[in-house]
C-alpha positions as CSV (number, residue, x, y, z in Angstrom):
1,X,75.4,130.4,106.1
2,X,77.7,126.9,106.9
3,X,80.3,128.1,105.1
4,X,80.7,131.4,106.9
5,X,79.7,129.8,110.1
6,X,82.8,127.3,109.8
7,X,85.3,130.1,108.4
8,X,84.4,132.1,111.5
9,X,84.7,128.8,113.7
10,X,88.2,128.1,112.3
11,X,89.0,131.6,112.8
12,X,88.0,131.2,116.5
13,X,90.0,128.1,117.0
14,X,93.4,130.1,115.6
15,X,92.2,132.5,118.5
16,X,92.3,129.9,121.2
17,X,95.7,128.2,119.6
18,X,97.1,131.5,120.2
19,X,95.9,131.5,123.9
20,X,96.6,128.4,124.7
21,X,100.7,129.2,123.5
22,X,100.2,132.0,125.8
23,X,98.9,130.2,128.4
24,X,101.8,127.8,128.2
25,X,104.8,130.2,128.6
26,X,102.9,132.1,132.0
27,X,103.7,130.6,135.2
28,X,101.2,128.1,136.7
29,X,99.0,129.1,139.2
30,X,99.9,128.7,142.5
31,X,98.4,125.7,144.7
32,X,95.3,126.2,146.3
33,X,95.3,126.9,150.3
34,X,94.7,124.4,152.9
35,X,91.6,126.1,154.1
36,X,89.1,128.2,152.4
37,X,86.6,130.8,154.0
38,X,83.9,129.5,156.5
39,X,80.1,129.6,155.3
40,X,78.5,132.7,155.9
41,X,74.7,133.9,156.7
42,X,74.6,135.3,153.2
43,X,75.6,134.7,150.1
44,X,78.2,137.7,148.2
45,X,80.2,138.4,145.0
46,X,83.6,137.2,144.7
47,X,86.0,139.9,145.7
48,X,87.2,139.8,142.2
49,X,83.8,141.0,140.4
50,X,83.4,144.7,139.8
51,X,80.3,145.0,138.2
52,X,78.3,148.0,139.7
53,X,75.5,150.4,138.7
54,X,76.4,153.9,137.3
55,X,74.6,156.6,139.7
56,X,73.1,159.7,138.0
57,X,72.7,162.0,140.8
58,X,70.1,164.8,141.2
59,X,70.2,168.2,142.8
60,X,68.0,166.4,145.6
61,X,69.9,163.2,146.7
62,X,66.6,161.2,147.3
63,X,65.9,162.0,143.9
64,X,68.2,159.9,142.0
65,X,68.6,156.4,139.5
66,X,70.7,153.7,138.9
67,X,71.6,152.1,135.8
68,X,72.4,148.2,135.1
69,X,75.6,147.2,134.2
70,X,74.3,145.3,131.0
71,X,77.8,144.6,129.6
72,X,78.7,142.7,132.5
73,X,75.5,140.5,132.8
74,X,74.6,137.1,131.0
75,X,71.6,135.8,130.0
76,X,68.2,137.4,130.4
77,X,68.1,137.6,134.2
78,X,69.3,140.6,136.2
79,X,70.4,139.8,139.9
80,X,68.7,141.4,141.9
81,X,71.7,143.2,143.5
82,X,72.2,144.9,140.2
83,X,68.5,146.0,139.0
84,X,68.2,149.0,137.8
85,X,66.7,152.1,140.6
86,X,64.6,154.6,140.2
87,X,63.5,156.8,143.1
88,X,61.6,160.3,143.7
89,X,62.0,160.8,147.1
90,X,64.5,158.1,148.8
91,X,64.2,154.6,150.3
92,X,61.1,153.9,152.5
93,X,62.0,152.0,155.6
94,X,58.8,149.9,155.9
95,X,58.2,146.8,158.1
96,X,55.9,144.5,156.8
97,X,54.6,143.7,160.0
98,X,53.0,146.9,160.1
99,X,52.8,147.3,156.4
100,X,49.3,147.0,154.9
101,X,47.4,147.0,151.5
102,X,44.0,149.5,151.2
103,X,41.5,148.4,148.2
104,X,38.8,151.1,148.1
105,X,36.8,153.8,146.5
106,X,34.5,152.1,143.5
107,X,34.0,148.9,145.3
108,X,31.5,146.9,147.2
109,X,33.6,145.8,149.7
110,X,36.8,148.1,151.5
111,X,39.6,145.4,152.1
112,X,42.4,146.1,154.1
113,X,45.7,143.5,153.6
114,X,48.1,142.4,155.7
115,X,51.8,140.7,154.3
116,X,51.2,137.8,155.6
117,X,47.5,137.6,154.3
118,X,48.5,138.2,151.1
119,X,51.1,135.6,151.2
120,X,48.4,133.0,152.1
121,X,47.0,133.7,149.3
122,X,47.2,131.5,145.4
123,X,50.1,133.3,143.9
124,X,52.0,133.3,140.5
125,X,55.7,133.7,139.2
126,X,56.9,135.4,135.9
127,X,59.9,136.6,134.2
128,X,59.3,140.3,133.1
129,X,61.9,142.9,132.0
130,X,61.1,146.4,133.7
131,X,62.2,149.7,132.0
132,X,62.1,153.1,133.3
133,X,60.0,155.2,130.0
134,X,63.1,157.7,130.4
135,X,66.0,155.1,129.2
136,X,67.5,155.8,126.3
137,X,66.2,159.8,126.7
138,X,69.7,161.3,126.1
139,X,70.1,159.7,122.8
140,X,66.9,162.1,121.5
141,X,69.3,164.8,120.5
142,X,72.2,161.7,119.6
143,X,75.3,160.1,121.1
144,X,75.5,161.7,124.5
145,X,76.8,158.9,126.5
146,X,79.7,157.0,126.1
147,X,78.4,153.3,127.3
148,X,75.7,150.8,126.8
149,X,74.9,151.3,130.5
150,X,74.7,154.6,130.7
151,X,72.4,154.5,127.6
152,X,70.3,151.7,128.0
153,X,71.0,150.8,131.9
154,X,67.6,151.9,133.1
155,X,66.0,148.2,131.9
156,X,67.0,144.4,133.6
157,X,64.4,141.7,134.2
158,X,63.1,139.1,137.1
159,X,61.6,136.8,138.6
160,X,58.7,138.4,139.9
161,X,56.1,136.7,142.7
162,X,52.9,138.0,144.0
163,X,49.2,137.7,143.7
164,X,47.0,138.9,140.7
165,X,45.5,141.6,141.5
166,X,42.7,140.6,139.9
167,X,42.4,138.2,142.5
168,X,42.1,141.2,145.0
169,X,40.0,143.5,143.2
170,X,37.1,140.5,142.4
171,X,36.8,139.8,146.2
172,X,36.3,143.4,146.9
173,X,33.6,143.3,144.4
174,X,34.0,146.1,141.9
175,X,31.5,148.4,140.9
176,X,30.5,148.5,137.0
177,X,30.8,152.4,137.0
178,X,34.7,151.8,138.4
179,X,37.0,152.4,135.1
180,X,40.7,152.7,136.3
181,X,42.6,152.3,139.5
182,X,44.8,155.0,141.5
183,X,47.7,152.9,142.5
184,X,49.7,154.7,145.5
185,X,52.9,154.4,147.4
186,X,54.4,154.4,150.3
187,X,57.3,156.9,149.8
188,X,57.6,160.3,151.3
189,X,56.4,161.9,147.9
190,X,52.8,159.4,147.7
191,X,53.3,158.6,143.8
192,X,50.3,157.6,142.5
193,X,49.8,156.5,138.8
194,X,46.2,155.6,137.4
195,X,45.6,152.2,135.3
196,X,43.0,151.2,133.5
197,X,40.8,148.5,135.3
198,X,41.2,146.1,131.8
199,X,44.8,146.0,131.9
200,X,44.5,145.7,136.0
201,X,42.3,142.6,135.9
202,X,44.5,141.2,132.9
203,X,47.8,140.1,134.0
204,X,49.1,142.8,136.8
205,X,50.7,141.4,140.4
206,X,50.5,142.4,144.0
207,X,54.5,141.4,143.9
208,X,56.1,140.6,147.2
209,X,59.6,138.4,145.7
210,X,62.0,138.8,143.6
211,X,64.3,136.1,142.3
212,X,63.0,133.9,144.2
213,X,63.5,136.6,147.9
214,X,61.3,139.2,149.2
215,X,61.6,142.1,147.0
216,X,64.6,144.6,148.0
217,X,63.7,147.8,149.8
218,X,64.9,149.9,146.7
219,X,62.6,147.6,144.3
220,X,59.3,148.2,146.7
221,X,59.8,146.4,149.7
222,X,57.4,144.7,150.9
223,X,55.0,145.2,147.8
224,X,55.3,146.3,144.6
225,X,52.6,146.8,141.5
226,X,54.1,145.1,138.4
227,X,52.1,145.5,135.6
228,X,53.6,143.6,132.5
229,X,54.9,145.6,129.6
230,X,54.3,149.2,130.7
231,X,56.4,152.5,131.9
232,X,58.4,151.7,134.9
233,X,56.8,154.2,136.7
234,X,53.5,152.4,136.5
235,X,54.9,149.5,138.9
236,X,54.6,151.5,142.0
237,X,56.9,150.4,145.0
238,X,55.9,150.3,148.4
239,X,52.5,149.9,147.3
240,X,50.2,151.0,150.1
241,X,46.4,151.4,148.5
242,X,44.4,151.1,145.2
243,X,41.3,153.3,145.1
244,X,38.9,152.2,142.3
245,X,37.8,155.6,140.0
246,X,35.6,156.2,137.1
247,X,38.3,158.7,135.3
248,X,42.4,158.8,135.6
249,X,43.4,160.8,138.7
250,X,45.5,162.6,136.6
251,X,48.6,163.3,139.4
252,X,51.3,164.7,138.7
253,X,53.4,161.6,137.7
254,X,50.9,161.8,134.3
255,X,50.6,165.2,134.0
256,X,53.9,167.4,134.2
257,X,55.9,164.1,134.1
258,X,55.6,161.2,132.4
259,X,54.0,162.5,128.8
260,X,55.8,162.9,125.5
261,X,56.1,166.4,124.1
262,X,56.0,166.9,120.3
263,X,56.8,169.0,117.9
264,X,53.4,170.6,117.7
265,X,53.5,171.6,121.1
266,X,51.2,168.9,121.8
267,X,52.3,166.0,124.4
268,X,50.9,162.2,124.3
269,X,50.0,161.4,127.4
270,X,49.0,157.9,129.1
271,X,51.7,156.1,126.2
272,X,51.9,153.2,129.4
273,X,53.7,150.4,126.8
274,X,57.3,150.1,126.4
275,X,57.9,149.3,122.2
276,X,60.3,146.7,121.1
277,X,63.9,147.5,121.7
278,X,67.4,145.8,121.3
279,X,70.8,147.3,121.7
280,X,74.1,145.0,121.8
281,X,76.0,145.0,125.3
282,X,79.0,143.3,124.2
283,X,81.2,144.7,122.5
284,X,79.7,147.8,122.8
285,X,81.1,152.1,123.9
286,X,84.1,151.7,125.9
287,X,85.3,148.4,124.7
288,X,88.5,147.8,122.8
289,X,89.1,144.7,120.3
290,X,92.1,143.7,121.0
291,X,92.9,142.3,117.6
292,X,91.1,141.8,114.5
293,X,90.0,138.0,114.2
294,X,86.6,136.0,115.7
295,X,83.9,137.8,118.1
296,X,80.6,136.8,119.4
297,X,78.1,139.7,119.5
298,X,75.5,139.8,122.4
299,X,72.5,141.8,123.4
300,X,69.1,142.0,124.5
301,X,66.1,142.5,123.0
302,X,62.4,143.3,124.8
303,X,58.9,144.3,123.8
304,X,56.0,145.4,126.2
305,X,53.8,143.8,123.8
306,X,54.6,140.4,123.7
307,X,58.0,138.1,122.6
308,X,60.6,139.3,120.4
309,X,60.5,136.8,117.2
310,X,63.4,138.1,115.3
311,X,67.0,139.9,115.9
312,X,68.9,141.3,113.0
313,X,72.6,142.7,113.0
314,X,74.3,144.9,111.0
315,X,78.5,145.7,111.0
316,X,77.9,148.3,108.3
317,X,75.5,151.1,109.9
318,X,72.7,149.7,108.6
319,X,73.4,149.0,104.8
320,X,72.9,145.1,105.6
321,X,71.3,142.8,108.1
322,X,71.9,139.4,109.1
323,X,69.2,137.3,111.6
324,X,71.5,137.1,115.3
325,X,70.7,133.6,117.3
326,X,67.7,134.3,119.5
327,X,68.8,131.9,123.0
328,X,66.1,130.0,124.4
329,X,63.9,130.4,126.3
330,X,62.1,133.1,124.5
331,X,59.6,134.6,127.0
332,X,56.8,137.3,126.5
333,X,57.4,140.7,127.9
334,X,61.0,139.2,129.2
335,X,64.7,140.2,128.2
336,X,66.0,138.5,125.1
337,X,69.1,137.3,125.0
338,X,70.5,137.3,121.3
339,X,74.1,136.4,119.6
340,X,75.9,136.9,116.4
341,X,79.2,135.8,115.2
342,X,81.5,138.5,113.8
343,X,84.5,138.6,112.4
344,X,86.5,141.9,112.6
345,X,88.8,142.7,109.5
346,X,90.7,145.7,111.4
347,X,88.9,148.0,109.6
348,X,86.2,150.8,110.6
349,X,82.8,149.5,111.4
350,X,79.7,150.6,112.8
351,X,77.3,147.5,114.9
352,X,73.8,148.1,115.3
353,X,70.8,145.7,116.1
354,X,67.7,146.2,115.3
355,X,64.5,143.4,116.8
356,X,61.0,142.3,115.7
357,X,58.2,141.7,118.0
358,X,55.2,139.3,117.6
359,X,52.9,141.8,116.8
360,X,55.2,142.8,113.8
361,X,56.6,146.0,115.2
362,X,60.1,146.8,113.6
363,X,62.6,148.6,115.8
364,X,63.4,152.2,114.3
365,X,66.4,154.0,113.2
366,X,66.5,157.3,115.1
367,X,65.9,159.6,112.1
368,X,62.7,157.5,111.6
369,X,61.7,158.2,115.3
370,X,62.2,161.9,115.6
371,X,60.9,162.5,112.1
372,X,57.4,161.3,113.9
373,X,58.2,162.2,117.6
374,X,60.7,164.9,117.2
375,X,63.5,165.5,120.1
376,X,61.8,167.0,122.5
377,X,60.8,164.3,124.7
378,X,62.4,162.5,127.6
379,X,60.3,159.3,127.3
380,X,60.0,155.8,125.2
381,X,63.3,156.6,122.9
382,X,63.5,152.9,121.7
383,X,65.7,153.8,118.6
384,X,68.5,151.4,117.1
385,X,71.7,152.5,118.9
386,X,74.7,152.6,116.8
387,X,78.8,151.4,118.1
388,X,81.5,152.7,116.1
389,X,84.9,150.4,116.4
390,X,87.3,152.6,114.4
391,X,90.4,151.0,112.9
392,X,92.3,150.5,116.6
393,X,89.5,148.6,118.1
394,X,88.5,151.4,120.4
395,X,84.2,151.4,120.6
396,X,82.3,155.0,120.6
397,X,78.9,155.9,120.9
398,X,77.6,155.7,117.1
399,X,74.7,158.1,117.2
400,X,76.7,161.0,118.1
């Protein structure tokens, strides 16, 4: 492992040599003005950036997603500015000074929150990924989009801030016979998703920030439901009332949407955590190498379960595997950021990744998935995506 880690090294510094000669015979940049912008209210991207989501666009415009530009991020944090959407029926306008939080139903105690009440309240912070169940879903049938953000762009991960809602749910003094929650929003359409109580008294937020703001009007301004490690549909934005229930209210989020369909006919329903998935950003469909020579390989890796222990590479399709660099720090339930050092011969290659969780769980190849699941679903498609660099350095979609 030294010795190919230095050939690749000295590779890379016959790379720089070369740029550095290049840089050398450009003309030098010209000297800076005497005066630079004034301060203003709010912070923005340089004029020079141009990383932006990809809109998929419905027949109803309200009804619409956005997609991360994962290629153009670093690290395991997603700006805010660039998190993913995903909405049913538009952006609510809500002011929080009228905004308020219902607890009801199974409870000894009806609670009604204000913002501001719940902001004077003991509060936490944690770095969780969020993933929309439907990412990845036109890969089912294989290769159907060209990029890594139009294939895996429905995931990025925060900072999020809010109180446990365990904290909420123990003052309004639940009933024993109270066995999941109905969590509702405020949009035009009222989505509603059921939880179980045990996973809502576990580790689930009453979020009101985001990276270290309030929470953006497309994330759920002013409150959002983030409940670690499951469907992104589960985190209801613009959370306006949890109602306490003996059963699942089975709405229509859980019943025509949101299940898997099989093969049988069949379709699972309630499959609330996302499984262990990695796909490399960089390079990745659309990218040209430019030459052959040194590259560094970069991705992400999650797992609704818990931290991802292990990252493994392959430049072959899968024939071999090599462990990537897993960068610190390593979070639970958190993005993942992973590297691997490459050298391109000029020849025809396919990169995959594939990631381990701590529970064990393997990543699949996609014939392993639809041999179980077949390709009928829209949902939890958490397969290894392939990139095929052909001999001129152009990158393609590998499952196609």
């Amino acid at each position: 492992m030294a010795a190919r880690s230095r050939r690749w090294f000295l590779g890379l510094a016959s790379t720089i040599g070369y740029a550095i000669a290049a840089c050398r015979s450009k003309t030098p940049p010209p000297e800076p003005s005497a005066l630079g912008a004034p301060v203003g209210p709010y912070g923005s991207r340089s004029r020079f950036e141009r990383a932006v989501r990809f809109f998929s666009r419905a027949a109803v415009p309200e009804e619409t997603s956005s997609k991360t530009p994962l290629h153009e991020t670093f690290g395991m944090l997603t700006p805010s500015s660039l998190h993913f959407e995903r909405h049913h029926s538009g952006v609510p306008d809500l002011d929080p000074a009228a905004h308020t939080l219902t607890i009801h139903g199974l409870v000894d105690r009806p609670l009604v929150f204000s913002v501001d009440e719940l902001k004077r309240l003991p509060s936490v912070s944690r770095l969780l990924f969020l993933e929309c169940s439907g990412n990845g879903n036109t890969e089912w049938k294989g290769g159907a989009e060209p990029t890594v953000q139009r294939t895996h762009g429905l995931t990025s991960c925060s900072e999020w801030t809010g109180v446990p809602l365990s904290t909420l749910l123990n003052e309004a003094r639940v009933q024993p016979a109270a066995k999941w929650i109905l969590a509702e929003g405020g949009d035009a359409c009222r989505l509603g998703r059921s939880v179980p109580l045990a996973k809502a008294m576990d580790d689930v937020l009453v979020a009101y920030g985001q990276n270290g703001e309030s929470i953006r009007p497309e994330q759920g301004y002013p409150l959002r439901l983030i409940v670690p490690g499951w469907e992104g549909n589960v985190n209801v934005k613009w959370l306006r009332r949890i109602k306490l229930l003996d059963q699942p209210a089975m709405t229509r989020w859980e019943t025509s949407k949101y299940t898997d369909l099989l093969t049988d006919g069949t379709a699972r329903q309630f499959t609330f955590e996302m499984d262990a998935k990695s796909v490399i950003t960089r390079p990745s469909g659309g990218d040209a190498l430019p030459a052959p020579g040194p590259y560094e390989v970069t991705g992400l890796a999650w797992s609704g379960r818990g931290k991802i222990t292990r990252v493994e590479i392959s430049a072959d399709g899968g024939r071999t595997w090599s462990d990537a660099e897993l960068q610190l720090p390593v979070l639970p339930i958190a993005h993942t950021r992973f590297r691997w050092n490459w050298t391109w011969s000029g020849g025809e290659a396919t990169l995959a990744s594939r990631c381990t969780d701590e529970t064990g769980y393997v990543q699949p190849s996609r014939q392993a998935l639809t041999a179980v699941r077949g390709v009928n679903s829209n949902y939890h498609n958490n397969a290894i995506q392939n990139w095929k660099v052909a001999a001129n350095g152009t990158i393609t979609n590998g499952n196609a």
